[in-house]
N, C-alpha and C positions, 0 to 999 in steps of 0.2 A: 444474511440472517440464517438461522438453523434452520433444519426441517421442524415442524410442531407433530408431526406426526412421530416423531422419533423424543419431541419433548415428553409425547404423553406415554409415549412406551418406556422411556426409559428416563426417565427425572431426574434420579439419582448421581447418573452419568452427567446430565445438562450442571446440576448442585457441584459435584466435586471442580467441574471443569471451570465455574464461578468462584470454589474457592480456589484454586490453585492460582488465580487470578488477582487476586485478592480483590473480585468485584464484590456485589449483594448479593447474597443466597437467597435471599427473601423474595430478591425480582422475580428467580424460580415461581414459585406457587403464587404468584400473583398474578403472572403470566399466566398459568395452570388455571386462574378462577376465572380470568378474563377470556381465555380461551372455550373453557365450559359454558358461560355465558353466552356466548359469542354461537355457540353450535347450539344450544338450546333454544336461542332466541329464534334461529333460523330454522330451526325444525317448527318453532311454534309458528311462526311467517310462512311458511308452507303451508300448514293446516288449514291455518285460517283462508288463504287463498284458494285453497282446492274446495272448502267449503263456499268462497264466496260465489267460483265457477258455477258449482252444485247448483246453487243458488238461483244462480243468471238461468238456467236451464228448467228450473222449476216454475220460476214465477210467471212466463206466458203458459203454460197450462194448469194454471191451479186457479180454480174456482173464486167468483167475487170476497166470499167472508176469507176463503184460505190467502188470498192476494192480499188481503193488509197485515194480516200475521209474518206475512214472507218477504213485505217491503220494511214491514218494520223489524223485522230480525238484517235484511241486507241494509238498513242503516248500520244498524250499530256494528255488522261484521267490517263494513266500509271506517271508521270509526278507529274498531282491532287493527285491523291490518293495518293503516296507518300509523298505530299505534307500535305495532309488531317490528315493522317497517326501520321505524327510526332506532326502539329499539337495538335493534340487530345489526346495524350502522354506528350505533354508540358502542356495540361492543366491539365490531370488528374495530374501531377508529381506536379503542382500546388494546387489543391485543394486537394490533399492528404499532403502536406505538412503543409497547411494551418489549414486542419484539425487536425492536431497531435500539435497543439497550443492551441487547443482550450479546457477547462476543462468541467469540466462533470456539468450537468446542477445540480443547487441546487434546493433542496428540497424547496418546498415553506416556511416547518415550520423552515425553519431554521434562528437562529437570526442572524441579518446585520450587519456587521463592523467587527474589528479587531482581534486579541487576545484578550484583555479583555474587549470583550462584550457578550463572552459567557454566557448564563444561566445556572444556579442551577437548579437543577432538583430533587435532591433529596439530602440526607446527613445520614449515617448511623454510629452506634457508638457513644463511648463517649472517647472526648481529656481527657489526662489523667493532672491531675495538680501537678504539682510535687512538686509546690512549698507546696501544703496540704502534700504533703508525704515525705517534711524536706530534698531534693537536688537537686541540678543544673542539668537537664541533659545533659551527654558526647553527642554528636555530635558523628555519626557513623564510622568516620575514628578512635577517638581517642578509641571508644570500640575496633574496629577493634582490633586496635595494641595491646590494653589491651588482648584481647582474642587470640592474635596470630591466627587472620585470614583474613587481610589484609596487606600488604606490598606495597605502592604507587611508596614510594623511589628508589626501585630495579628495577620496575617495568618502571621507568622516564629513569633509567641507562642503561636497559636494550633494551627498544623502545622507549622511550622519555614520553613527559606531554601528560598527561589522559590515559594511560596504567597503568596496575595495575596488582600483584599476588593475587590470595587468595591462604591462606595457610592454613593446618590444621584444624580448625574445619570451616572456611573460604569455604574452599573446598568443605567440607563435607555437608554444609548449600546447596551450590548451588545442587550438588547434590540429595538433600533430595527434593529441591524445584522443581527441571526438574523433579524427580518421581512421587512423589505429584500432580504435574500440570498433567501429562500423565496420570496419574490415574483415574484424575477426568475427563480430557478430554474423555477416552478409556471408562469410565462407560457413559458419555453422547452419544458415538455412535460415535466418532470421530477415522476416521484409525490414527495409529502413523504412523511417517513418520521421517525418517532422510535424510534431502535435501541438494543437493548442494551449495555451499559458491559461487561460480566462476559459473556467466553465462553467455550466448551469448548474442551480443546487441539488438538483437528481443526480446530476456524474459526484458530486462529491459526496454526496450523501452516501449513495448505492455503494463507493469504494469503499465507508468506513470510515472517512476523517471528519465528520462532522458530531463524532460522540465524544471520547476521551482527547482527541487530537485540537478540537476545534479551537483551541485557544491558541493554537499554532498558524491559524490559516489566517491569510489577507481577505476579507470579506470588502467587495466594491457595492456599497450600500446604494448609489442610485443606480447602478445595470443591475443589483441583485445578482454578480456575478464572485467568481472565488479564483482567485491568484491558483494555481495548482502547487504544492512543495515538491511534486514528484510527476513524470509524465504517465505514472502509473493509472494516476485518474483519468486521463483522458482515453489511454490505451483499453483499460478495464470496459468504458462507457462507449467504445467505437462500436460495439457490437449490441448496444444496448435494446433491448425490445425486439432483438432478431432470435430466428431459429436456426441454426447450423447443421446442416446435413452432417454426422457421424466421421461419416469418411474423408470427409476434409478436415480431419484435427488429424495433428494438432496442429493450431495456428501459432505462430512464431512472430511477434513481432520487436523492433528494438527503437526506441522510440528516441529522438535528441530532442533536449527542450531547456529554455531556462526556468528554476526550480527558485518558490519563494517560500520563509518561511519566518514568524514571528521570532522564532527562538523561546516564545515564552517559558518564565522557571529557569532561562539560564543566567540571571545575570549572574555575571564575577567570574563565569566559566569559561576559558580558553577568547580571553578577549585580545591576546597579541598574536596578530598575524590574520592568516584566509583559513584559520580550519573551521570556526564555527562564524558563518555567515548571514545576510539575510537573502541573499541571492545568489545563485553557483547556476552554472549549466551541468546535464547529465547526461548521459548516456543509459537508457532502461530497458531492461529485457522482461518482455509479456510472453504468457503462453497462456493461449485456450488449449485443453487435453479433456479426457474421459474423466471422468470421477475415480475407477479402477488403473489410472494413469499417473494422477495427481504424485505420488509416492517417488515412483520415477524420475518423473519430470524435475522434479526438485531437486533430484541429486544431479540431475543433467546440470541445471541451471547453478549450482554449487561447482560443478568441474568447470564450468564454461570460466566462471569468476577467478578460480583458482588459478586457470590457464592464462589470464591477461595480467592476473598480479606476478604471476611468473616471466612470464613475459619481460615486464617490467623487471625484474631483477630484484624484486624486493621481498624482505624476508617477512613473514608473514604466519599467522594462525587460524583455524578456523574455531568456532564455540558453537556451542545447540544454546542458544536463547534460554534464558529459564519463563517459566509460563508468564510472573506479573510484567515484564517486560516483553509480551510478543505482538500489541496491540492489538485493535479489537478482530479485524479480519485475520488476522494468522491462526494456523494450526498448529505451526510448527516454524521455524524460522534459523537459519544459520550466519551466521556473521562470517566476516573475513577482516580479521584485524591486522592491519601492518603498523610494524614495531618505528617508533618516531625516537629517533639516539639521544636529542636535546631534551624527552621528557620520560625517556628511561622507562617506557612501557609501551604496550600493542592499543590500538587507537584503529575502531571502525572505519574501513572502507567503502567495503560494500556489504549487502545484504539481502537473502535471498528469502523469501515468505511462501508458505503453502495455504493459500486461504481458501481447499477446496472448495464446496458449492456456497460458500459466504457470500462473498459479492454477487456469482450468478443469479441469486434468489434476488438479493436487491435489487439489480438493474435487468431481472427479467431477459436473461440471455439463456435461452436453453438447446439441447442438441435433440435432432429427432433420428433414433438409432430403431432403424427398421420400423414400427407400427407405434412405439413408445418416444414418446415428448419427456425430456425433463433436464434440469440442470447440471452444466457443465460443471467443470472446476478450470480455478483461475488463477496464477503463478506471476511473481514479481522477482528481479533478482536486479538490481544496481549493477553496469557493467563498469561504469567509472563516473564517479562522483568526480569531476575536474579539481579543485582547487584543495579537496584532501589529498587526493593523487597527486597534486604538483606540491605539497606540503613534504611526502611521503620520500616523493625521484627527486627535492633538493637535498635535504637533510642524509639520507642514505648514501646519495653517489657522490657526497658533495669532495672537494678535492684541499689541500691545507691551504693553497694560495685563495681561496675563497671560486676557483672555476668549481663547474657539475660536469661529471659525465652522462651523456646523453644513451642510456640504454637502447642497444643496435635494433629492438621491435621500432623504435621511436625515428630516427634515423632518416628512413629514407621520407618521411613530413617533414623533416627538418633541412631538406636538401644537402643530405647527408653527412650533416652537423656530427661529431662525435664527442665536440666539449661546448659547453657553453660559457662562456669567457666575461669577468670582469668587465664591466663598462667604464670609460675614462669620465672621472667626475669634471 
């Protein structure tokens, strides 16, 4: 959630950042009245309490006739302040409610409108031309099945459409890539971390995904618990309700986990093959930093992405988010798109978010920097999304006889596999 101290200084800023969003401007000044509310009601629950103290202190020494004038004013102040009480609870119940609608203020530099009005920002690599190198290329399910390491079919029979097996060398890829990624993560300074699938409704809440997203999450109605889409929530929520001594940031963590998610609103979209799923494992890069850090960290966490899609071998772009697509906790947000040959355009990989003090306000994680308590800021970056990435290293490196070449980062997971070869049907 935002500061309110900074909604009522500057409103204006909260308004634009609502519209560039294309949320409710109107929540603005609703918030504003409930908040007013909310601070008046408790100044007047103050009053009345410091009167009823007065009170308690008057009535053993005031006189027989003054004694019932003084019992019968501390009823009915008993009466107020109860009164006052509930009040000042309806409105905070109010403005706190109001508040958990409202998304996190965008970035000034961030571009305005939709899904595509993101900018390019950069483009690394070279598209390979297949048609100079004399064949059509397969499409990553049809390698898949060629190489016996996808199976969709089974997978449909099994848990239905957008589930999916990998099998044999399928496997073995995903494998290679979760090491790979940890690898590189664990030489940048990042802890590994194996986090939980299944969390409570405060880690999901607190991260964000229970306003615009929630139609996307697995909700397990008799534990009252939530499937996670990302180990982001769990990571965010590790540190939930704690104080963090200054000097220990910035915390690095990289989290593996399998990631669930409805898809809701996609039907018809990208239904052949493993790029849009209901289940994938992940690879996730967390940072606790300074508020005055937040900026930084972001482009850390951008290069770090950059570095493993390179790695890979695969030609790729980066874009700045446009604000109605940065969801609710971001400020700011960069994509890394690598280019997919069989559909002739750049296709998200990863993606890196600046949700400074957003989520720290929700789940009450703050740092204590010398005499001063207050919230930190908190940073999300995808370091490989497994089964876009195996969409990405078939289709690219793929070879005419239907083999992949196995990119040399990959290699030594693969006991130092260099191609990966047809399987005899």
């Amino acid at each position: 959630m935002i500061d309110l101290r900074l909604l009522r200084e500057d409103p204006d800023r909260v308004r634009a950042s609502q519209r560039a969003r294309g949320e409710d401007v109107a929540l603005v000044d609703s918030l504003l009245s409930a908040d007013e509310r909310r601070r008046s009601s408790g100044v007047r629950f103050d009053e009345l309490r410091a009167e009823q103290k007065s009170l308690g202190k008057l009535i053993p020494k005031a006189t027989p006739e003054e004694k019932a004038e003084l019992l019968a004013r501390a009823e009915q102040l008993k009466a107020d302040v109860k009164a006052a009480d509930a009040e000042r609870d309806a409105a905070d119940a109010e403005t706190q409610r109001l508040l958990q609608q409202l998304g996190n203020l965008v970035h000034p530099d961030v571009p305005v409108g939709g899904e595509e009005d993101f900018v390019t920002l950069e483009t690394h690599g070279t598209i390979r031309d297949f048609g100079a190198e004399g064949f059509e290329p397969k499409d990553h399910l049809e390698l898949g099945q060629v190489l016996g390491a996808i199976d969709v079919e089974r997978g449909a029979k099994v848990s239905g459409s957008r589930f999916y097996f990998l099998t044999g060398v399928g496997a073995l890829l995903e494998l290679a890539l979760v090491n790979a990624a940890m690898a590189q993560a664990t030489e940048a300074g990042f802890t590994p971390m194996l986090t939980p699938a299944l969390v409570r409704p405060q880690s999901m809440a607190g991260t964000g995904f229970l306003g615009q997203a929630a139609q996307d999450v697995y909700h397990l109605d008799k534990d009252d618990l939530y499937l996670v889409g990302t180990s982001e929530v769990a990571l965010a929520a590790y540190h939930m309700d704690e104080i963090i001594d200054a000097d220990r940031l910035p915390l690095r963590y990289a989290g593996f986990s399998p990631c669930f998610r409805r898809e809701a609103g996609s039907h018809g979209k990208d239904t052949r093959g493993i790029f849009r799923v209901h289940q994938f494992d992940k690879v996730e890069m967390f940072s606790y930093v300074t508020p005055e850090e937040s900026q930084q960290e972001h482009k850390r966490l951008l290069e770090w992405e950059k570095q493993w899609l390179t790695s890979l071998e695969l030609p790729f772009r980066v874009i700045d988010v446009a604000s109605a697509d940065l969801g609710a906790s971001a400020s700011r947000k960069y994509d890394c798109e690598a280019w997919i040959p069989t559909q002739g355009k750049y296709r998200e990989l990863t993606s890196t978010s600046d949700c400074t003090e957003f989520q720290s306000r929700r789940l009450s994680i703050r740092m204590r920097d010398g005499k001063q308590v207050r919230p930190l800021a908190t940073l999300n970056g995808t370091l490989c999304a497994v089964p876009r990435t195996i969409v990405a290293i078939l289709e690219n490196h793929q070879l005419a006889d239907g083999s992949v070449r196995v990119p040399e980062v990959l290699r030594p997971y693969l006991g130092g596999r260099e191609v990966l070869e047809p399987v005899a049907k």
